[in-house]
N, C-alpha and C positions, 0 to 999 in steps of 0.2 A: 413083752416088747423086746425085739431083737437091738440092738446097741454094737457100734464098733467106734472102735479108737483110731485117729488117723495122724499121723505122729512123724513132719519132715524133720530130716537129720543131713546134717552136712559135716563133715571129718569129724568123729563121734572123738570125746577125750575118754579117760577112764571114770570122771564122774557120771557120765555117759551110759554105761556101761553100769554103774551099778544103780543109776538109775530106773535102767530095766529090769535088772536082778531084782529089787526092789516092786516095782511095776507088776511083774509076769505073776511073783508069789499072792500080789493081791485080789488080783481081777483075773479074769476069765474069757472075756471075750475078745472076738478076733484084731488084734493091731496091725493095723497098714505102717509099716516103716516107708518112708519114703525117700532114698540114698540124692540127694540132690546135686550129682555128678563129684563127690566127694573123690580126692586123688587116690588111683589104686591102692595108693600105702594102705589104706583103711580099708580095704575089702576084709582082713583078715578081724577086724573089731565088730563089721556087720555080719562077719560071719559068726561071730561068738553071739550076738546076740541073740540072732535067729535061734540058736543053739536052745537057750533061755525054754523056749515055750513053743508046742506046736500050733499056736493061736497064732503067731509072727507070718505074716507073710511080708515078706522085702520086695519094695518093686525100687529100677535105679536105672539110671541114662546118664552117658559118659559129662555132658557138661553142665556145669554148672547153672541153673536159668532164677535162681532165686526163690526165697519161701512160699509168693505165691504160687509160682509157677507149680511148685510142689505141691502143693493143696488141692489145685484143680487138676494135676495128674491123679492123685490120689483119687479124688472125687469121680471120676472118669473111670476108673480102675473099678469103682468102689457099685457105679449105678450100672457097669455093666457084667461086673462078677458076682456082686450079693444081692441080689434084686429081693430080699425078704431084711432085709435092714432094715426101718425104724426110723433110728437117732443113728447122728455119727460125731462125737467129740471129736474137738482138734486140742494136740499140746500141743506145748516147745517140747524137745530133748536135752535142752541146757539144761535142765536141775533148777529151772526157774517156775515151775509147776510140780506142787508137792505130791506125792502118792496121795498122800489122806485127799487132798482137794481133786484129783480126778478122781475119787471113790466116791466124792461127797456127790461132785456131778450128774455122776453114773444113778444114784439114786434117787434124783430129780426126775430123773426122765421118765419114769412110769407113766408122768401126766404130763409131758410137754407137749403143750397144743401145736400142732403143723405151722400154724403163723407164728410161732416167738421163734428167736434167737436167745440162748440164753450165754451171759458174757460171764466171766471168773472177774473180779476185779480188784485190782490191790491198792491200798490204800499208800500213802507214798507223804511219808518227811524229809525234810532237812538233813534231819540225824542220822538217818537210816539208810536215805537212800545215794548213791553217789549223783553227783552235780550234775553232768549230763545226762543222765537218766531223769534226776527230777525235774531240771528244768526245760530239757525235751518233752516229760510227758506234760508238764503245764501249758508249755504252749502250743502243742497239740490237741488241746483239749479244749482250748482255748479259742484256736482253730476249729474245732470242731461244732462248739459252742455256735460260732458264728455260721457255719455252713448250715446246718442242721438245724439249732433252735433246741439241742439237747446235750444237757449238763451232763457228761461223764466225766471221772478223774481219770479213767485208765483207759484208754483210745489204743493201748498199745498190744493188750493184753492179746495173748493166742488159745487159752481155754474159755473155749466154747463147745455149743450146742446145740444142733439143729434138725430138725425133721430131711429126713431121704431125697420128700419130696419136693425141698430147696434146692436142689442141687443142678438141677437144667438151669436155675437162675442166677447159681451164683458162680456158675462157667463163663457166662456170658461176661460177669463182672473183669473189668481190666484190672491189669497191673501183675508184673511179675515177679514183684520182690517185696519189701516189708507195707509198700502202699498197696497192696491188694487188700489187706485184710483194714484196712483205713478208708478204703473205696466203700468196703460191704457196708460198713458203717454209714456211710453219708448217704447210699442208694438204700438204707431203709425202709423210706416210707413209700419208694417207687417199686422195692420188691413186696411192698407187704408185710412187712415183718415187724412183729411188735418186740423190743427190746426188753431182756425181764435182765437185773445183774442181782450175781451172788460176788460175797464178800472171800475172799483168798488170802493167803496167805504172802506178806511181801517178801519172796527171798532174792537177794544179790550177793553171790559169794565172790569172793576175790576182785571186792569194788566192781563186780560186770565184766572182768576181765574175758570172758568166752562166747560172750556176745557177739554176731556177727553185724550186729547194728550199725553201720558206717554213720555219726551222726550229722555230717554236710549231706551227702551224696545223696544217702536214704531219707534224711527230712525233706528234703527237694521234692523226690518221689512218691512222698504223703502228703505233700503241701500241693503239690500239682495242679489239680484242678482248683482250687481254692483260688493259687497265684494265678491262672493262668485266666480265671474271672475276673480277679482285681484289677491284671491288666490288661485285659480288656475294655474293663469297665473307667478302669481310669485313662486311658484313651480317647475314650467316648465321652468321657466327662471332659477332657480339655477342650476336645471340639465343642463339645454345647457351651464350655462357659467362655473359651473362646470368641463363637457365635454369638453369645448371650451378650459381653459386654462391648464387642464391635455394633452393635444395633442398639443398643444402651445410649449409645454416643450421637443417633440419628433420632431417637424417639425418648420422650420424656418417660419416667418412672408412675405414671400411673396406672389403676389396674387394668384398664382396657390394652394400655399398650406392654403392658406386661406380659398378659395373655397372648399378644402377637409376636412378641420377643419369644416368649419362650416357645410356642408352636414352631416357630422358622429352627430356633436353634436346636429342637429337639428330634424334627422331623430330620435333618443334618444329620445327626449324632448317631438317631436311631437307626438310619441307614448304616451305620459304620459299626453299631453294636450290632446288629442282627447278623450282618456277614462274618465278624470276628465268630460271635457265641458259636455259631454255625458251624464253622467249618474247623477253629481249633479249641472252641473249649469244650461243647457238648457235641462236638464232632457227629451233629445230625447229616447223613450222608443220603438217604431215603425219603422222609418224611418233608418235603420241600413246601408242598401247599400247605399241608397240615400245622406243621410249626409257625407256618408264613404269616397265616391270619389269627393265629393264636398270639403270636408276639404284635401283632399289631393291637389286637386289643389289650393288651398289657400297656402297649405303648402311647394310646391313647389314655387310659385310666391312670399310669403313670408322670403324664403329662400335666392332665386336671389337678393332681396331687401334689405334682412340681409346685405351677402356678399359684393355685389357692393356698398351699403353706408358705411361698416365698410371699405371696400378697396379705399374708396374716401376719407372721412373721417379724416381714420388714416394720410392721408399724413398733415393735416392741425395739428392736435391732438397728441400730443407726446405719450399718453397711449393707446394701443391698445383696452386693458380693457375700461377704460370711452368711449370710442368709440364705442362701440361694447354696455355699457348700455345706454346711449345716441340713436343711433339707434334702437334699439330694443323697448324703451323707446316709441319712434314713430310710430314704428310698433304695439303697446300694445294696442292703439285705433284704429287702422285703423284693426287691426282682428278683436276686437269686434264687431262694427259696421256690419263687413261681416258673420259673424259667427251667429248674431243676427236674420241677414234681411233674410240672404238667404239660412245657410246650417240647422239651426236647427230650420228653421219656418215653424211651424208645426200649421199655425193659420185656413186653410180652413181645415185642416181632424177636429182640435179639434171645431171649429164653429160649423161643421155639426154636433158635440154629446157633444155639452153641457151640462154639467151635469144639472140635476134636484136637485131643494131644495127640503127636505121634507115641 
């Protein structure tokens, strides 16, 4: 099985550098460096490293567009130059992916079935690791927990592993900088991909000092679609409960008129989430009939669920109010989930026209 290394680098330091002195002596096969518009002062550090190994090929473009962007230049580089490639690992070049651990990788892959992704993961304390590191990757993961429905500690992680023939699909996937590879993760189950993790090594040298992680900027950038559901969803939720308790005040609280309160007020709402989800959170731009009566029957079955938990509910629960956010509360991930997998995935049209880097 043929294997390549694909490896973005941006103003390499000197642990950089013996990184791959290190790297080059152990392994064998061919490495994508990928120069991610790093300032010319550093032409002369990528050139030592090419030096290293005639397996190096260096590809590089003058500005800076961020890690993902790097990954899917690589990847692009990679499905139209090596077309007998296999598997293609991804590191970092910080010195935060140990030589042993992309060896151990490397040796996994004999049997990697075309559907996994397999992730490197490191294991992360208190003691060890510094503060914004660990309590970024917690709540990330935590974040991720919620999006997905799947427990990882390390969401952040860049040693991985995947079959060639991912690669039309995970072009397609957005994001140009450390959310790219947070996206692949959430759009798992709509690429297909079964998630295997091996355990790594946690290294952070100089408290993460070399890290180009921005921790405002760039958590933003991985929370993205996440936040950009909640507010949505939370939007849509003041109108329906809005709705909800303006018509509360004209019709008495039993189930019958329950069921009519929350019809009226959801039918409302659900017009104003449909157009939001649409057009900025799953940014379905094509699929207009298609998603249209798929969200409708979400929104009916959603409805039922409203209703019949808040009429269950209320009889234990003195406030019809906390009741009714409580319920709904439940329902906030069980739409996501649906609305993700099935009405606004759009991952075999956008696979098949993967955009091109220049």
């Amino acid at each position: 099985m043929t294997s390549l290394l694909l490896i973005p680098v941006y103003e390499p330091t000197d642990k950089t550098l013996a990184f791959f002195q290190t790297l080059t002596h152990r392994i064998d096969v061919p490495i994508i460096i990928v120069n991610d518009g790093s300032n010319p002062r550093f032409d002369e550090r990528f050139l030592a490293i090419t030096k290293m190994s005639p397996t190096i090929h260096l590809l590089h473009y003058s500005t800076n567009h961020g890690k993902g962007y790097a990954l899917r230049y690589g990847m692009q580089y990679i499905w139209k130059n090596f077309p007998q490639t296999a598997t293609i690992i991804t590191a970092d070049g910080d010195g935060q992916h140990s030589v042993e651990d992309i060896c151990h990788i490397l040796t996994l892959l004999e049997n990697l079935p075309a559907n996994q992704l397999l992730l490197g993961v490191r294991h992360f304390t208190k003691t060890s690791t510094p503060k914004k590191s660990y309590y970024g990757n917690r709540i990330t993961s935590y974040f991720f927990l919620l999006a997905s429905g799947i427990k990882l500690e390390d969401t952040q992680t860049g040693l991985r592993a995947f079959s060639a023939q991912s690669i039309p699909a995970l072009l397609a996937i957005k994001g140009d900088r450390f959310d790219y590879e947070m996206n692949i993760l959430v759009a798992l189950r709509s690429l297909q991909l079964e998630l295997v993790t091996v355990p790594i090594q946690t290294i952070y040298e100089d408290n993460n000092e070399q890290t180009h992680f921005r921790p405002i900027h760039d958590s933003i950038r991985v929370y993205r679609s996440l936040l950009t559901f909640f507010l949505s969803s939370l939007a849509s939720s003041f109108v329906d409960v809005g709705c909800f308790m303006v018509l509360l005040i004209f019709f008495s609280a039993s189930p019958s008129n329950l069921l009519l309160i929350t019809v009226i007020a959801r039918v409302i709402s659900g017009i104003v989430n449909y157009s939001l989800n649409k057009r900025y959170v799953f940014q379905d731009k094509q699929q207009t009939k298609n998603s249209l009566w798929k969200y409708t029957s979400l929104f009916c079955f959603q409805m039922v669920l409203s209703w019949a938990g808040v009429a269950l509910v209320s009889l234990v629960l003195p406030s019809v109010l906390l009741t009714k956010l409580l319920v709904d509360c439940l329902l906030f991930f069980f739409s996501y989930h649906i609305q993700q997998r099935f009405i606004f995935n759009q991952k075999k049209k956008e696979a098949s026209h993967a955009p091109l880097l220049p």
